[in-house]
N, C-alpha and C positions, 0 to 999 in steps of 0.2 A: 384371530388375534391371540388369543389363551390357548392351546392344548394340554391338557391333561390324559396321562396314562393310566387307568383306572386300574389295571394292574399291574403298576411299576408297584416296588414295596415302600416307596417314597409317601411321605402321608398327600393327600390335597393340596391343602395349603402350605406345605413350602415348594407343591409343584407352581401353584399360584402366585408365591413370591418369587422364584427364581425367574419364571416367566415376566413376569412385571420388571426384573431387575435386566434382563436381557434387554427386553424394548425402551427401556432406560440408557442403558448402559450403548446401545446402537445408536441412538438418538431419533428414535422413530418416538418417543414422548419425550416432549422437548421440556427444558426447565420450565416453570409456574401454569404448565398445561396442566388441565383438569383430568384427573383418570374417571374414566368410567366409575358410577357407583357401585356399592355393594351389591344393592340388587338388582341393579345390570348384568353384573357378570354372574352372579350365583342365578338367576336366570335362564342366560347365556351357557351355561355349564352345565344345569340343572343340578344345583347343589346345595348347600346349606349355608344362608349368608353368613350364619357365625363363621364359616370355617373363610369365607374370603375377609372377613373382617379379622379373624386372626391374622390374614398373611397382611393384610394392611398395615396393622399394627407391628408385625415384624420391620416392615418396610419401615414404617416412621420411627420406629425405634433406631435402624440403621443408619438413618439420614437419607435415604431416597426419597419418601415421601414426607411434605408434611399434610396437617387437618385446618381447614376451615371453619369452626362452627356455623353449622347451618348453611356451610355453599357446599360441603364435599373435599374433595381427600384430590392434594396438586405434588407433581412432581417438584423434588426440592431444588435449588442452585446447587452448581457442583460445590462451590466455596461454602459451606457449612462447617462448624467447629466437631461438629457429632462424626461429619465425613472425613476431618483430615484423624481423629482418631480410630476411625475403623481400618484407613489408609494406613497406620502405623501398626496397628494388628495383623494386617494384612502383610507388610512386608516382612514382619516379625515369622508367620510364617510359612513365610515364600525362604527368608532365608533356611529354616529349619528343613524342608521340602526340599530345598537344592543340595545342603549338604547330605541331607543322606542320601540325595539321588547318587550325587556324587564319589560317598561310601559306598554305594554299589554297585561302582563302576562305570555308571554315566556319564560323559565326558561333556566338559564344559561347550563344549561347540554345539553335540546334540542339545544343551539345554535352551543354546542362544537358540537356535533352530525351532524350539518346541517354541520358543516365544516368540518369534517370528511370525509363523504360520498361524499360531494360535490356535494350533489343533490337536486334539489327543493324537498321540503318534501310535498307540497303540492297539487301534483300530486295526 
C-alpha cells in the first residue's frame, strides 16, 4: 500500500503523506473510509509511529483527513471549506508555474499536453 524510499532525501513522513494523498486522490480510499491506524502502518513500515502521526496530521490539517476521537483517523469529503482553500492555493500557484514555464519558452500546448497525460515530461 505505502512505499517508502529510505533513501530518497525526502524526510518519512511527507513520503507517508504524499502516499496517503495519491490513494486519495485515485480513489482507491474512498470519502469517510477509515485509514489504517498509526500503528498499523508504522508497523507495516517498521517505523516510528510519531513520524506517521506527523504525516497524519499534515493530512488533517490539509483537508484529506479528518479524526475520530477514539474510532481513528477517516478520509475527508471532497466538499470541505479547508479543501476548496488549499484548492485556491493551489491554483494560485499553478498560475505562477505556467507563466514562468511559459517565460521559458514553454508553449502553451506543451502545457495543455503535460496536463493531459498527467506525467512529468521530463523523464
Amino acid at each position: 500500500m505505502i512505499q517508502i524510499d529510505y533513501r530518497s532525501q525526502k524526510a518519512i513522513y511527507e513520503q507517508v503523506r504524499d502516499e496517503l494523498k495519491k490513494l486519495i486522490m485515485k480513489g482507491i480510499l474512498k470519502e469517510d473510509e477509515q485509514i489504517p491506524s498509526v500503528r498499523d502502518i508504522a508497523g507495516q513500515l517498521a517505523i516510528n509511529p510519531n513520524t506517521i502521526q506527523r504525516a497524519y496530521r499534515e493530512l488533517e490539517n490539509e483537508g484529506f483527513i479528518y479524526s475520530v476521537k477514539g474510532r481513528g483517523n477517516f478520509v475527508s469529503p471532497r466538499e470541505n471549506a479547508e479543501q476548496n482553500e488549499r484548492i485556491c492555493e493551489l491554483k494560485q500557484n499553478f498560475k505562477t508555474c505556467a507563466s514562468e514555464l511559459l517565460y521559458l519558452g514553454v508553449t502553451k500546448e506543451e502545457l495543455i499536453d503535460i496536463l493531459q497525460k498527467g506525467e512529468n515530461s521530463c523523464d
